[in-house]
C-alpha positions as CSV (number, residue, x, y, z in Angstrom):
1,X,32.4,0.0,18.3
2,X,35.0,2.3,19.4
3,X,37.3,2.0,22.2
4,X,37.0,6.3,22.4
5,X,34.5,7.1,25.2
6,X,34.8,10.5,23.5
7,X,33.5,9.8,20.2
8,X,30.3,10.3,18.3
9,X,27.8,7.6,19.2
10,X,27.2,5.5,15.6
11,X,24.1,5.8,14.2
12,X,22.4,5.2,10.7
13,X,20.8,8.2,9.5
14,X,20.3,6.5,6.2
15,X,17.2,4.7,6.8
16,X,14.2,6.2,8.1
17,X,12.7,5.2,11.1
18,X,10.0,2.1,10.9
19,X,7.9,2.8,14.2
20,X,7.0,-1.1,13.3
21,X,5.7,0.3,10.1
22,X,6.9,-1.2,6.8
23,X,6.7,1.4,4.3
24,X,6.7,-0.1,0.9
25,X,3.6,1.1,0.1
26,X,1.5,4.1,1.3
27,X,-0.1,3.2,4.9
28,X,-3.3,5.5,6.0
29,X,-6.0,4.7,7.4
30,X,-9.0,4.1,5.5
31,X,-11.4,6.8,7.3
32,X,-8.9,9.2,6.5
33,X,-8.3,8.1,3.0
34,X,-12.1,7.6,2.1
35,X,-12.9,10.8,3.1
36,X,-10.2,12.7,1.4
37,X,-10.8,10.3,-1.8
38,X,-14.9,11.8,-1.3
39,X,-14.2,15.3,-0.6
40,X,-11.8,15.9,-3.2
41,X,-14.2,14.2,-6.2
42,X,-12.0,11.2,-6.7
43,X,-8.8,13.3,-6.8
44,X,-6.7,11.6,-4.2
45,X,-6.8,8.4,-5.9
46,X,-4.0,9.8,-8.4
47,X,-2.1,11.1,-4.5
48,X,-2.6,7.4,-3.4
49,X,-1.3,5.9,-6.7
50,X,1.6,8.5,-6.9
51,X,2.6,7.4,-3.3
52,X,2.4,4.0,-3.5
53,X,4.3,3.9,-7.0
54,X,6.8,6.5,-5.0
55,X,7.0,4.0,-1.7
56,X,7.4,0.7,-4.0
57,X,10.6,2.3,-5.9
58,X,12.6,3.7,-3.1
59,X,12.3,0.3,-1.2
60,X,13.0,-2.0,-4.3
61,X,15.3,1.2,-6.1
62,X,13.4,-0.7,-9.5
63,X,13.6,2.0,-12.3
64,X,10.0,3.4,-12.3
65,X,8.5,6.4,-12.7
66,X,5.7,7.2,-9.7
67,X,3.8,10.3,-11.7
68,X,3.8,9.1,-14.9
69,X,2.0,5.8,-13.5
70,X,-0.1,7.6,-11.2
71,X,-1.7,10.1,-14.4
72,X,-2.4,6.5,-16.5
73,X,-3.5,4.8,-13.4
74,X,-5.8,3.1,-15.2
75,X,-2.9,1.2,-17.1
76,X,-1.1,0.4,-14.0
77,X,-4.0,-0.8,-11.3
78,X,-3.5,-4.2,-12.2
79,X,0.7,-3.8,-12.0
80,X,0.3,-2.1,-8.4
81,X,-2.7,-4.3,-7.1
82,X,-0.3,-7.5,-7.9
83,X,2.6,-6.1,-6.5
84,X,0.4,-5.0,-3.2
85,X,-0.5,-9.2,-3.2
86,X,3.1,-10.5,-3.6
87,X,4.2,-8.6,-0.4
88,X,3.7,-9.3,3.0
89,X,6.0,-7.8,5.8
90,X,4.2,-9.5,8.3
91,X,5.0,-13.1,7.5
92,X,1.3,-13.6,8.2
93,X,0.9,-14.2,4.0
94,X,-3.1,-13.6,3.1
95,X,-4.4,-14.4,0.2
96,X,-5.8,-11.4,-2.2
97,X,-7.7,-11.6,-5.1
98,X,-6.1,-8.6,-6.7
99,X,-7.0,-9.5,-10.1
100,X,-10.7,-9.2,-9.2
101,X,-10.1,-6.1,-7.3
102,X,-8.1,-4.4,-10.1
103,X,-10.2,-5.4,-12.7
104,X,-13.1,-4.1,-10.8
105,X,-10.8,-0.6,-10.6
106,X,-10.0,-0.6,-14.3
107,X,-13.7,-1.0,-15.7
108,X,-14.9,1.8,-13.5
109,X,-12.1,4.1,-13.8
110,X,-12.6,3.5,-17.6
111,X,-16.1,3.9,-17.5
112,X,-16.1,7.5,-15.2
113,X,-13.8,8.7,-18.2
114,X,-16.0,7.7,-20.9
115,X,-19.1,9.3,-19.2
116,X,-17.5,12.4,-18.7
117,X,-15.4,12.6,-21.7
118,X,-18.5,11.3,-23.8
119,X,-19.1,14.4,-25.8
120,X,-22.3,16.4,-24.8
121,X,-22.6,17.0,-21.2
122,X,-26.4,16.1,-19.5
123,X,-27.4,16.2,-16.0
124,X,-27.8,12.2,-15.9
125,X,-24.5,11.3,-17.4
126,X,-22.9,14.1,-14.7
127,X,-24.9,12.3,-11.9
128,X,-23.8,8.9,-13.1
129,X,-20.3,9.6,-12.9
130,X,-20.3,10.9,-9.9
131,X,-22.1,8.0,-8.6
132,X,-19.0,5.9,-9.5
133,X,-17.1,7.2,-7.1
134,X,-18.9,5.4,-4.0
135,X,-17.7,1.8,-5.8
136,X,-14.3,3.2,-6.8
137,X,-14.4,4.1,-3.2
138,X,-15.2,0.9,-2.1
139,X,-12.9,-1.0,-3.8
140,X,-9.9,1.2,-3.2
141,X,-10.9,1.0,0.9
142,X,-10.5,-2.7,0.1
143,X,-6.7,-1.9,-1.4
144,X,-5.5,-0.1,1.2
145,X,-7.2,-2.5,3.7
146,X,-4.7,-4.8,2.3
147,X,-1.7,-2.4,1.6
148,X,-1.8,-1.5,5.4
149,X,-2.1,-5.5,6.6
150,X,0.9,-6.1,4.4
151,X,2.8,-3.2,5.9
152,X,2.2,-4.3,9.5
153,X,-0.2,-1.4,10.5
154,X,-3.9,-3.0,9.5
155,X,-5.4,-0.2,11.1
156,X,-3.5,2.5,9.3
157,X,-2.9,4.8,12.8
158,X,0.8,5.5,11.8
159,X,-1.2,7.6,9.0
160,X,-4.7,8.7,10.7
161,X,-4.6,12.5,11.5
162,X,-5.5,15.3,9.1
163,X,-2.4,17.4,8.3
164,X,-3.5,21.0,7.7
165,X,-2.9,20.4,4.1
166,X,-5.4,17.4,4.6
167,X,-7.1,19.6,5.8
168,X,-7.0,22.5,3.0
169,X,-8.3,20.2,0.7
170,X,-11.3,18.6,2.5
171,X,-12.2,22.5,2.7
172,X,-11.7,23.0,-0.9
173,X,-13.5,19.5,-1.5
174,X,-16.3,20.4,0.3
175,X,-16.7,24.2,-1.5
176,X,-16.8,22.6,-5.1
177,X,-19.0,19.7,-3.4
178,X,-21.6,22.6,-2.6
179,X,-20.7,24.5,-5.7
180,X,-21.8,21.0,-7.5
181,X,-24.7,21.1,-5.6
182,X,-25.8,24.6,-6.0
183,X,-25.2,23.8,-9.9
184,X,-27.4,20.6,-10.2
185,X,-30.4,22.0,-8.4
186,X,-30.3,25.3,-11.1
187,X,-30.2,23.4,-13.9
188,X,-33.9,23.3,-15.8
């Protein structure tokens, strides 16, 4: 502290401010994540794996790369999921079966990409893997159930409002939804 009544106050503009809000990992709520992980067909799950990825390297400066592990998500669940369980902000450790969790991720992930990348295309194999989505869905609500706990905000509300880009992409979500739709009920 300085003895000069006319200096600059001090202050660290360095690190961003917490609200109470650890930020290791990526804290939203899961109404608002569940319904942009539904609207846009599954696509936010490679946002919420970018993120987190993103979030865990600037707090532990560890010498990862977010996108690439975010595009082979499927290689990387299990790596995220146990670094999710080994942290706890809170002091109020839980447990977490992560392995189960993760496991549960990788098997479905792996089967949506064999069903759709499984050579010819039919209606049933279509309506199949978009059925996966409600217990990839399920399962990743149960991740960020524990990503918030762990980050002090079990609730998510530091992350519950739709941004307008949110917002763009429910709209664009729900047009290829109805397009999807509209396509399944022509088919002979």
């Amino acid at each position: 502290m300085s003895d000069n009544v006319y200096a600059a106050p001090n202050a660290n503009f360095d690190e961003p401010s917490h609200s109470g809000v650890d930020d290791r990992f990526y804290v939203v709520s899961t109404r608002k994540m569940l319904t942009l992980f539904f609207l846009t067909f599954g696509l936010y799950h490679l946002y919420w794996n970018f993120r987190n990825w993103q979030l865990h390297k600037l707090a532990t400066g560890e010498d990862l790369w977010p996108l690439p592990r975010a595009l082979f998500a499927i290689l990387f669940t299990r790596t995220l999921y146990r670094e999710i369980a080994a942290y706890d902000s809170t002091g109020n450790w839980r447990d977490w079966d992560c392995e189960t969790y993760a496991n549960g991720m990788v098997f479905l992930m792996f089967a949506g990409y064999a069903l759709s990348w499984g050579g010819k295309s039919s209606t049933f194999l279509t309506v199949v893997s978009i059925l996966l989505l409600l217990p990839i869905g399920i399962l990743l609500k149960q991740a960020q159930a524990e990503v918030n706990a762990r980050c002090g905000d079990p609730e998510g509300s530091s992350n519950d409002t739709f941004t307008v880009a949110n917002i763009i992409w429910c709209t664009l979500g729900g047009v290829i939804w109805f397009l999807f739709a509209v396509g399944m009920l022509l088919i002979p």
